[in-house]
Structure formats: C-alpha cells, structure tokens
N, C-alpha and C positions, 0 to 999 in steps of 0.2 A: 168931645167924647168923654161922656161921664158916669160912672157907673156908681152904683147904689149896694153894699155889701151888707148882708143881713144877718150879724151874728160874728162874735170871735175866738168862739171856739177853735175846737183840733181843725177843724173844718173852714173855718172863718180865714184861719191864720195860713193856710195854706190857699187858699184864693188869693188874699190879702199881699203872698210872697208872689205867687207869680203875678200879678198884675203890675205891682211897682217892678216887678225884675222887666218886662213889658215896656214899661211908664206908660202905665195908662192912669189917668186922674179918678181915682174914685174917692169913697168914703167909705168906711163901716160903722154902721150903728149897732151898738149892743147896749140891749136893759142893763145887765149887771154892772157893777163899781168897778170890775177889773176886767181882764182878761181870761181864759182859759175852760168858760164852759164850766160842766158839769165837774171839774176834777177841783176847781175852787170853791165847789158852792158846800160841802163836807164842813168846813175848815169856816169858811165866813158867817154861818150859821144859818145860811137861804136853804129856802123851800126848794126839793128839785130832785133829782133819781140818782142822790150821791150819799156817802154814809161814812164812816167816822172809819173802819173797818174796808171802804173801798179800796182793793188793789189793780190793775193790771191783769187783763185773763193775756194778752199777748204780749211778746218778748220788747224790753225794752230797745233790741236791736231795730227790729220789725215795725216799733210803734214810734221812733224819733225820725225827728223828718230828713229828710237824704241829704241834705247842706247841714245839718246843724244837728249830731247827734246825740243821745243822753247821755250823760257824764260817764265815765268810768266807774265812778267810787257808789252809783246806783244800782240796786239789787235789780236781778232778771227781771221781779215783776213790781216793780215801782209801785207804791201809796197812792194815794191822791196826790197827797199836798206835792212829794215831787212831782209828778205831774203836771200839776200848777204851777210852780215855780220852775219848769224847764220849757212850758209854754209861755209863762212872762216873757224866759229870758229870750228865746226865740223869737220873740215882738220887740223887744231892744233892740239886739244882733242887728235885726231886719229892719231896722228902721219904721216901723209899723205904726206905731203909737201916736204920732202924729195925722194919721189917719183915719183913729178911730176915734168915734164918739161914743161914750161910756154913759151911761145911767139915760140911755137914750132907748125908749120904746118904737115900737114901730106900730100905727094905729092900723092905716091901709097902705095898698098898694095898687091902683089902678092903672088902665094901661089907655092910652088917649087917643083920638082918631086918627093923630100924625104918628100914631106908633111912641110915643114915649112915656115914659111913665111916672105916674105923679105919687110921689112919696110921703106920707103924712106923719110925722112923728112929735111926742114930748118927752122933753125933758125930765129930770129929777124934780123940778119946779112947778111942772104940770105946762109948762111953756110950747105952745104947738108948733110946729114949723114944719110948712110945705114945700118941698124941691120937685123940679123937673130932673130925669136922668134917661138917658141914653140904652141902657140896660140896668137888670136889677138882678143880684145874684143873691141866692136863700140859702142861706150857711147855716140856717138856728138849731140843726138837730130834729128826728123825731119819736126824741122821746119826750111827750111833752104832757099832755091829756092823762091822767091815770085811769087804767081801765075798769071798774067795777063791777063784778055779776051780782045779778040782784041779793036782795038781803035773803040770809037764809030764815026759814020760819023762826018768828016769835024772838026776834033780833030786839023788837020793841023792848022787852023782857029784860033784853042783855044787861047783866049790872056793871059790867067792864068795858073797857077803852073798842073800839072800832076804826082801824084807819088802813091807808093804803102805804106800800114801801116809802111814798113820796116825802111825806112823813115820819121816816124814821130816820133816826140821826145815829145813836148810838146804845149797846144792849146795856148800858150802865142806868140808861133811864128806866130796865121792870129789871133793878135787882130783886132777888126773891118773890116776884110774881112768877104766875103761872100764865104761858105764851101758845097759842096756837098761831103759825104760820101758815096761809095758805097759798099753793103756790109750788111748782118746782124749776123754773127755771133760774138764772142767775142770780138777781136780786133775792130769791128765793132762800137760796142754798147758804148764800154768804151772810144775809139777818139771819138765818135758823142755826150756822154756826157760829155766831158772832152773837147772839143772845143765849147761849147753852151754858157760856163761861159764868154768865150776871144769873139767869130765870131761875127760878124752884124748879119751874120743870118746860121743858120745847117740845111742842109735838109739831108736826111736820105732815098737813093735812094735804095728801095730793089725790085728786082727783085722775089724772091720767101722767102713764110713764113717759119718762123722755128716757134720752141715752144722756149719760151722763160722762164724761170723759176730765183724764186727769189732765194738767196743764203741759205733764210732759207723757210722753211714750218710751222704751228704752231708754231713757236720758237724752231725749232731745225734746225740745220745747215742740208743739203740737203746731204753732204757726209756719216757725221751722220744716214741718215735716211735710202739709200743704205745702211747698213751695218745690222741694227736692223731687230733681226731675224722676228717679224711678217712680215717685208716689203720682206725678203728672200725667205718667206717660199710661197709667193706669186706667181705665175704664170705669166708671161708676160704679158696676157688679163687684169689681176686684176691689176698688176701693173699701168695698162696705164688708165684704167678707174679710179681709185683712184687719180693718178694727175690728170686728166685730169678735175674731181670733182672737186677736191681741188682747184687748178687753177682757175676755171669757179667761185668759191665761192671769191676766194679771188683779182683779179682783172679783171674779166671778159673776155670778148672775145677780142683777139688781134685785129679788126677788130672796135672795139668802138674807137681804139686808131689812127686808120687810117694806119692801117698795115693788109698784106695780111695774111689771114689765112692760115697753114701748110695744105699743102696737102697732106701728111702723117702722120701715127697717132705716137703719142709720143715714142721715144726710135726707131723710125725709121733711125733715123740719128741723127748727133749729136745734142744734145740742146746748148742752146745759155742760161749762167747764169748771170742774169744780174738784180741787186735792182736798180736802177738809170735811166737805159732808157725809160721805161714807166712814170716814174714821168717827167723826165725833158719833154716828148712829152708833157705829161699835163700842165705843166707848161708853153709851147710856145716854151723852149729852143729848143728844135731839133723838125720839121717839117717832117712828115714822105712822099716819094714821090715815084712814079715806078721805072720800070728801065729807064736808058737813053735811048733816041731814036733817039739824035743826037745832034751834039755841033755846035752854031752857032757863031763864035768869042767870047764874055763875054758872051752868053748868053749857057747854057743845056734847051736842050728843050727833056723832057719826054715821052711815052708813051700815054699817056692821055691827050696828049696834051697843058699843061699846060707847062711854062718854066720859069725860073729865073736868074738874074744878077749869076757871080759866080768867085770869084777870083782862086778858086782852086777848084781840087778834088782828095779824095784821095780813093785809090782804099784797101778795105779791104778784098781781096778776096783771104785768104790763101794763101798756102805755097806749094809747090811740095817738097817729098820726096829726096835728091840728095845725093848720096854717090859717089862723080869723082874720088875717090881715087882706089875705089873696082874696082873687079872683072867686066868686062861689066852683066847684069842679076844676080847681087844680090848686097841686099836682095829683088830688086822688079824683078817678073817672067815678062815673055810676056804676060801674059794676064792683068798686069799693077797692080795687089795683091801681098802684103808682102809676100813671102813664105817660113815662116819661122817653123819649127817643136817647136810647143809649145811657138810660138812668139819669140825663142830665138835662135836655133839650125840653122846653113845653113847644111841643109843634103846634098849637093854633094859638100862641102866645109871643111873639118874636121878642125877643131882645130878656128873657126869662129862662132863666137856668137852677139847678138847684147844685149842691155839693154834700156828697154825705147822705144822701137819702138811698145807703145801700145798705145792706148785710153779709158779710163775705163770713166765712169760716178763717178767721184769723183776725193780722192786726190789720187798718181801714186807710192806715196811714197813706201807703205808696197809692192805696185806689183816689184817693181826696187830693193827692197832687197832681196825678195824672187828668184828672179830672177840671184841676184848678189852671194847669198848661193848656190843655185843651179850651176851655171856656176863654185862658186869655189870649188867643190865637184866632178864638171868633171875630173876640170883641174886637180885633188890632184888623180884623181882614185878613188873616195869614191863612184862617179855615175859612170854607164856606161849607154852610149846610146843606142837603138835600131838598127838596120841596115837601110840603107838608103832609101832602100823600103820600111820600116814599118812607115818611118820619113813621108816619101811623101804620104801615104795614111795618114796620120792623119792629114797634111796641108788639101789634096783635101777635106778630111770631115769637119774640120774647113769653108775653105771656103766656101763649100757649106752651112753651118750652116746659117753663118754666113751674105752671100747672102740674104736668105730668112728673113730674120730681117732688114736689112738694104738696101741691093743694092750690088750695080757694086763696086763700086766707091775705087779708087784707099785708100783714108783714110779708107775706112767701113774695108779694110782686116786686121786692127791691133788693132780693135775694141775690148772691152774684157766688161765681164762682172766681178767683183771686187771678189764676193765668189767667184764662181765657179772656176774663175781664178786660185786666192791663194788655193781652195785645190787642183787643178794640180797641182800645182809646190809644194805642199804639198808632194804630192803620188810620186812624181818623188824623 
C-alpha cells in the first residue's frame, strides 16, 4: 500500500499528517527546495502568486492546523515568511520531512490496466525516475497557469513593462514610475496598495465591481463570523442583506470611492478581502479607473476616455486551473467545472484524489484536513466509496447547486460553503 503525494504545501502537509497518523507508506514530491508552498516562494525569490507584502486574509486561529497551532507571539494575520516557517516547523513536529522529496518535479501521472499508477518524475539533476503506486494524491494547489486577456489595442506600441501578478515581487522594484494595475480581486488590491507607497502615481483599472469586504466586521475577524452559529443558522437572503447593511453602515457605497458597483449581490462570486484599498484610494495613493480601451505608446487610454503617462502595467487577473501532469479531462470536465465527487474523489479514476481544490469564504485549513482524514480512511479501507454512477450524480447536483449561487465559471465549481462543507466530509 503505496501512495504517491503531490505537493507540500498547506495542503500537501496536511494529507502528509493524516497518512503517517494512519501509517500508511507513502512519498511526497515537491518541485520547490523547501517546504510550504506559496507562502515561501516571496522570501526565496521563485516565480509564483506570492509577494513581498503577502499577508494572511484569514485568522491565524482558523488557518493553523488543529494539532499544531501558530505561535502566540504571531499577529492575527500572519506574513508570508511566518507562514513559512510555521509550516516548516509543522513538517519537523510531524515528523514529515523524511517523507518528502524536495526539488522533485512530477512529469506525468498515468493510471495502468491493473488500476495503478505509474509516476514519472526528475530530479534537480534532470535525473528521471519512474515508480508504481497504489493511489496518488494531488496537493499542488490551483493557482498555478496565470490568466491573461488578450492584449489591449496597440500594446505593440507600449514603451513600458507588461506582466502578470505572477511576476511581481515587490512595489520597491517601480519606485517613481507610473503603474496601472489591472484587476480587482486580491492579488489586485494588495499590488495596488502595496505599490502606492514606492509609484509616482497607482491607477487601479477595473473593469467590473466586486464586493469588497474588511478583514474584520465589528471587531471580529470575518472567518470568525462565517463560522458563529447565529451567522449559520441564517439563510443566504439573510446572509447577504446583513452584509450588505453592515457594509453600507460602515464604509459606504463602493461607488463614493470611485469604483464600479457589483452587479451581483454578495456571495455571488467571490469577494475581494481587503482593510487597505479603500483607505489608500482615499488617501490619493491608488486612483481608481475603467477598463483599458487602448495603449498608446507611454500613454493607456481608458474607456471613458480619459488616459495617463504609465511606465508599466500589471495584469491581476488570476490564475487557470492546470494539472499537465494528469490524465487529459481531469480533474476539470469539458464543460470547464471541477468534477470532483465531494470535491475530492475522480469517480472514473479510482485510486485519484485531490486536496485543496476548494474555495470556502474563509480560512481552507479545517476543510484540507478534513479532507486529508477522509482520503486516509479510503486508502487504509476504513471508507468505502459509492459506485461511480452514484459519484457522478452527486458532482451533476453539486454543480447545478452550485451554478445557481454563483455562475458558469470555471472557479465557481470548487466553491464550498465552510459548515456544510465539513459536515459532509463529517458523514462520509
């Protein structure tokens, strides 16, 4: 019984803990030289969707793992780097590190006619090596692909920089240039305040409103408030008019601030957590503007006509989903949704699981462990799963659920809500 762990991440490390709590024999491979994912790669100098300025949108109570939590002497919402180094130290603690293999790619992943699956990987060396396993579990995260919309007109032209968030590290690199950000979700919000302090000048090009919300509400942290049962016990309609109150009371209408209003109501999509971007707009530091409507050598010139100087622009406009290692059609279907039985199961893949390929409104932590007990309860025989028609009707009703709250949209299909979540994989 041999299992194959893909990634060591927040995600990785929490598979990684319940398997050995289990003893089950596995391995973890990860590309990077360390441990901890995205919250190391800031601080190491890698390419990746982390930044010099990354902190924490959920509470350090909520995001440390339930055996091993973050220090005392750690602020509510944690850096990166600690981050990092409380996910090392979690892989010590846990005995882990003997487990994994570091600077270890993974090429493919195919699955054989006796059901197992053959794992191809190299080295730092470029040194290949093929294993047989039992199961394979896909921990790598997905934020991975960076998303690009096409170039706006006469981009050719452009005399300044071009790139995606993937790419940026920190706002000290355009002191005194001129920045157009485009974008308004997380990554968004946190380069456009986080370059306001170094640029001449931040404009803040958004094409459609999101809801934007602070980290806390009354003085209590927002993951926090997701969880507290009068907020649960609540309805979706209640839910959304409650913030939506709250909200309206405590920094008014996105639109005072010179940003478009959501065209859908809250918990339609994702929200954007952000204490900082509304201040620094009031403050002058970041200039809010439409979309591009066309690049004229140094200058962007807007929607509305208006246009400015601009030594760069950086594009913040997510990530695509990319597993090149899998299977062609999984874990995304052809209709471009995660199709995953209880966000974790490939039902026409046996011995294939993934962790982490969710989105909760809050922190991800308790859903990755739950997640990672559950998978090692398959692998041990403790669970057994349904048959693969019973797997595929409970995706199609997921999705459709899950459609009618949010959309189409390739992210909306790994969307979760934090209870209800956890007592599925409670009852499983």
């Amino acid at each position: 019984m041999r299992v194959c762990l893909i990634g060591a991440g927040l995600s990785g490390l929490a598979s990684a803990y319940a398997l050995k709590t289990r003893g089950v024999d596995f391995v973890c491979l990860e590309k990077a030289g360390d441990v901890g994912g995205i919250w190391r790669r800031p601080q190491a100098g890698e390419r990746g969707p982390g930044y010099l300025s990354l902190h924490l949108n959920t509470t350090k109570q909520l995001t440390g793992y339930a055996d091993h939590p973050m220090p005392a002497s750690y602020p509510v919402y944690p850096r990166h780097s600690q981050v990092a180094s409380y996910l090392r130290s979690f892989a010590e603690r846990a005995g882990l590190l003997d487990h994994i293999e570091l600077e270890t790619t993974v090429e493919s992943v195919r699955q054989e006619s006796d059901g197992s699956w053959t794992v191809i990987s190299h080295d730092a060396h470029g040194t290949r090596t093929s294993r047989s396993f039992a199961q394979v579990i896909v921990a790598s995260g997905h934020n991975t692909e960076p998303s690009l919309p096409a170039p706006p007109t006469g981009s050719e032209t452009f005399t300044g920089t071009i790139q995606h968030a993937i790419d940026y590290r920190d706002g000290s690199d355009y002191a005194d240039r001129s920045v157009v950000v485009v974008g308004l979700g997380a990554s968004a919000v946190d380069i456009a305040a986080d370059l306001s302090r170094y640029a001449a000048t931040t404009l803040l090009s958004v094409r459609r409103g999101l809801h934007i919300l602070p980290k806390q509400l009354f003085g209590t942290p927002l993951d926090e408030v997701a969880e507290a049962p009068w907020w649960t016990a609540m309805s979706l309609e209640q839910q959304r008019r409650f913030i939506e109150q709250a909200l309206l009371v405590a920094r008014g209408r996105l639109s005072d601030y010179g940003l478009p209003e959501p065209d859908h109501p809250i918990f339609a999509s994702a929200v954007t957590i952000s204490d900082e971007i509304l201040s620094r707009i009031r403050h002058g530091g970041v200039t809010p503007k439409p979309a591009i409507d066309f690049v004229d050598g140094g200058r962007v010139v807007f929607t509305d006509g208006t246009s400015a100087p601009a030594d760069a622009i950086v594009y913040c406009t997510g990530y695509r989903m990319a597993f090149p290692f899998l299977p062609a059609g999984c874990p995304v279907g052809p209709r471009g949704s995660v199709e995953l039985y209880k966000r974790v199961v490939a039902p026409d893949r046996p011995g294939l699981y993934f962790v982490g390929l969710v989105r909760p409104h809050g922190s991800i932590t308790r859903l990755v462990e739950a997640q990672s007990r559950w998978i090692a309860r398959i692998v041990t025989g403790e669970a057994v799963l349904p048959e693969p028609e019973v797997m595929r009707k409970e995706i199609a009703a997921y999705l459709s659920g899950i459609a009618g709250q949010y959309g189409q949209a390739e992210s909306a299909s790994i969307q979760v809500n934090v209870a209800p979540y956890l007592q599925e994989l409670g009852e499983e």
